[in-house]
C-alpha positions in Angstrom: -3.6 -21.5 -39.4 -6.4 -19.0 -39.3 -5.3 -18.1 -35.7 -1.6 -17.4 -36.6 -1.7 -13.8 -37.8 -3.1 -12.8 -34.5 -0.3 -14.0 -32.4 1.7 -11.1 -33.6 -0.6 -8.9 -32.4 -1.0 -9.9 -29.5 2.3 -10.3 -28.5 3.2 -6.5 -29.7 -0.5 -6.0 -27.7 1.3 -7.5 -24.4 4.6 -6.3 -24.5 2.8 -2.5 -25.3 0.6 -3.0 -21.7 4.2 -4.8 -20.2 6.0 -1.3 -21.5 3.4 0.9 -19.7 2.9 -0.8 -16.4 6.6 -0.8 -16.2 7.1 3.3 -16.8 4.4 3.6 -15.1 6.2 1.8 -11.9 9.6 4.0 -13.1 7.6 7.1 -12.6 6.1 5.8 -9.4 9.6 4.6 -8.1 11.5 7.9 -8.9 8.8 10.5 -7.7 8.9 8.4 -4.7 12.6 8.6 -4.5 12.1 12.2 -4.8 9.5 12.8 -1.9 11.9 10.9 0.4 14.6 12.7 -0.2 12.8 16.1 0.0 10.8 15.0 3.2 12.3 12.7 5.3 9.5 12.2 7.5 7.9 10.4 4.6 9.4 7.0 4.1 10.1 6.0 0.3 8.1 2.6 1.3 5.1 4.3 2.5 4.9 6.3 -0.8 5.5 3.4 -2.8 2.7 1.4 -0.9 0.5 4.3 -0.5 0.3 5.6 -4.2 0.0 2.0 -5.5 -2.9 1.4 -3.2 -4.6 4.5 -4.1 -4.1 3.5 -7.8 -4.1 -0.5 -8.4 -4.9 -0.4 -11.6 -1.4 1.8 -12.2 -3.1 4.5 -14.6 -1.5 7.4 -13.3 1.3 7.4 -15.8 3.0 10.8 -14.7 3.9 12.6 -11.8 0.2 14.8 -12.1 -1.5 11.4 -12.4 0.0 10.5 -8.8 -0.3 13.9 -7.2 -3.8 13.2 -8.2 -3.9 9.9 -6.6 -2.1 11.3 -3.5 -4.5 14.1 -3.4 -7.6 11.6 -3.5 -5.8 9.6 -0.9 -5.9 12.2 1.7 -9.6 13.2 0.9 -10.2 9.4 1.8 -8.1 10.0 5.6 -9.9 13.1 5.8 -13.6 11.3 5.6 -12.6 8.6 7.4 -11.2 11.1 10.0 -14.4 12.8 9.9 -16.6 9.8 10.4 -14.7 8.2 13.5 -14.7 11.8 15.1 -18.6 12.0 14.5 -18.9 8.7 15.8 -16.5 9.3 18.8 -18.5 12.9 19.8 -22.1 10.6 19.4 -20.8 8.9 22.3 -18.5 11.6 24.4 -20.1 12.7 28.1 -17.3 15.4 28.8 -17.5 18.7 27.9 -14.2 19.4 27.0 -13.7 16.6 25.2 -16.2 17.1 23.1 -15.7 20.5 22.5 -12.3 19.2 21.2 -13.8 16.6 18.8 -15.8 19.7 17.7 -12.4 21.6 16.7 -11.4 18.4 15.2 -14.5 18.2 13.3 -14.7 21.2 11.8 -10.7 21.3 10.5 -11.5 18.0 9.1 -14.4 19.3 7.0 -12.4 22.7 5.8 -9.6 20.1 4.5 -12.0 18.4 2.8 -13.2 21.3 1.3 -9.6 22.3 0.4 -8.6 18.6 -1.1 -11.9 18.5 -3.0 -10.1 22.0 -4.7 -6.7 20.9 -4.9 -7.9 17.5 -7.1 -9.5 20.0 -9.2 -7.0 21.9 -9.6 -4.7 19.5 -10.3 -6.4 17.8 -13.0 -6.9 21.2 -14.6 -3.1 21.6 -15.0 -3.2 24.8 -12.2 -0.5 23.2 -9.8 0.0 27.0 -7.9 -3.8 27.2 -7.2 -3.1 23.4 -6.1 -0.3 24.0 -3.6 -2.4 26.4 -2.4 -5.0 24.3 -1.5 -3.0 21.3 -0.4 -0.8 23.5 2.0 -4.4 24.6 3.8 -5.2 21.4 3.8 -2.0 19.8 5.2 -2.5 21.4 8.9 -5.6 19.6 9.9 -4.6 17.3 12.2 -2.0 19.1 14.0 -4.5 21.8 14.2 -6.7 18.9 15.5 -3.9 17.2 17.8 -3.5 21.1 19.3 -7.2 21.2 20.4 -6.5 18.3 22.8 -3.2 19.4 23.7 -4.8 22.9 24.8 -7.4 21.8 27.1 -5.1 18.6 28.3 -4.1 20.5 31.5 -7.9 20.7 32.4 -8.2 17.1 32.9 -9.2 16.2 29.6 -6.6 12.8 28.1 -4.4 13.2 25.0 -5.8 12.7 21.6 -7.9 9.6 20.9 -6.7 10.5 16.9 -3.3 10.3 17.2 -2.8 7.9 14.7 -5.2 8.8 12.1 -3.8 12.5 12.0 -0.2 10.9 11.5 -1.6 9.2 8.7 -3.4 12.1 7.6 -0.5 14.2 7.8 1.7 11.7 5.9 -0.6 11.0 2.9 -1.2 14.9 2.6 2.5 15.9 2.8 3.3 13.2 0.1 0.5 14.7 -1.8 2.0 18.0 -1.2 5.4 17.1 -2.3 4.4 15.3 -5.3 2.5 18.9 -6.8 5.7 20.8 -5.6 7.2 18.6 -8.4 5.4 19.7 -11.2 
């Protein structure tokens, strides 16, 4: 009977964890619900599925705990944007091209820069300053999509990025909606 006192405890232990992971999920749900509605380009599922990717182990508990994790997310697309368009411009023979991947390039690195800020910002509590930062960084890939569509009457194709800066764009917006919340 030794064992008997602690099955109290951790039954109160479990349905504590139960109780958090499930506000946790409410909070998710509803800010979700509230990104939708405020930008209907971003889908509820795609926030939902996006913020519980970026956080699996469901510790962002409040709405600065996800704009965090949004935030974080689009610093990810924004390296991983980065990296194919270095290793695309390794490669590129055209000019143009590769002066486009070069615009690209360097409005990747300046949203980085500005993300890097905005996470900072947000987990000090300074949600203006963070805005700030998160509407600079928001513009990078159409101001990488325009590049291409500039020189595109000089014989150079559309946009080999087109869907990496939608999903750039998306993650960002969702991560600029969420701070607009606070």
């Amino acid at each position: 009977m030794e064992g008997a006192p602690a099955k109290p405890a951790l039954l109160a232990l479990l349905l504590v964890v139960s109780l958090s992971v499930a506000s946790a999920l409410t909070v998710l749900e509803d800010t979700c619900r509230s990104v939708a509605a405020s930008r209907p380009r971003i889908h509820y599922d795609f926030c939902v599925a996006s913020l519980q990717a970026g956080d699996p182990d469901r510790r962002a508990a409040d709405r600065r705990g996800l704009a965090v994790v949004a935030a974080r997310l689009s610093l990810s697309r924004a390296a991983g944007a980065s990296a194919e368009i270095a290793r695309m411009a390794a490669g590129e023979r055209d000019p143009p091209r590769r002066e486009c991947l070069g615009a690209c390039a360097e409005v990747y690195g300046q949203a980085s820069d500005h993300l890097n800020r905005a996470v900072r910002e947000l987990r000090a509590g300074r949600y203006r300053e963070a805005v700030t930062f998160l509407s600079a960084a928001v513009d990078a890939s159409e101001n990488c999509e325009d590049a291409f569509r500039e020189v595109v009457s000089g014989g150079v194709s559309g946009s080999p990025l087109v869907e990496q800066d939608k999903d750039y764009f998306m993650v960002t917006a969702m991560a600029l909606a969420i701070t607009v919340m606070l």
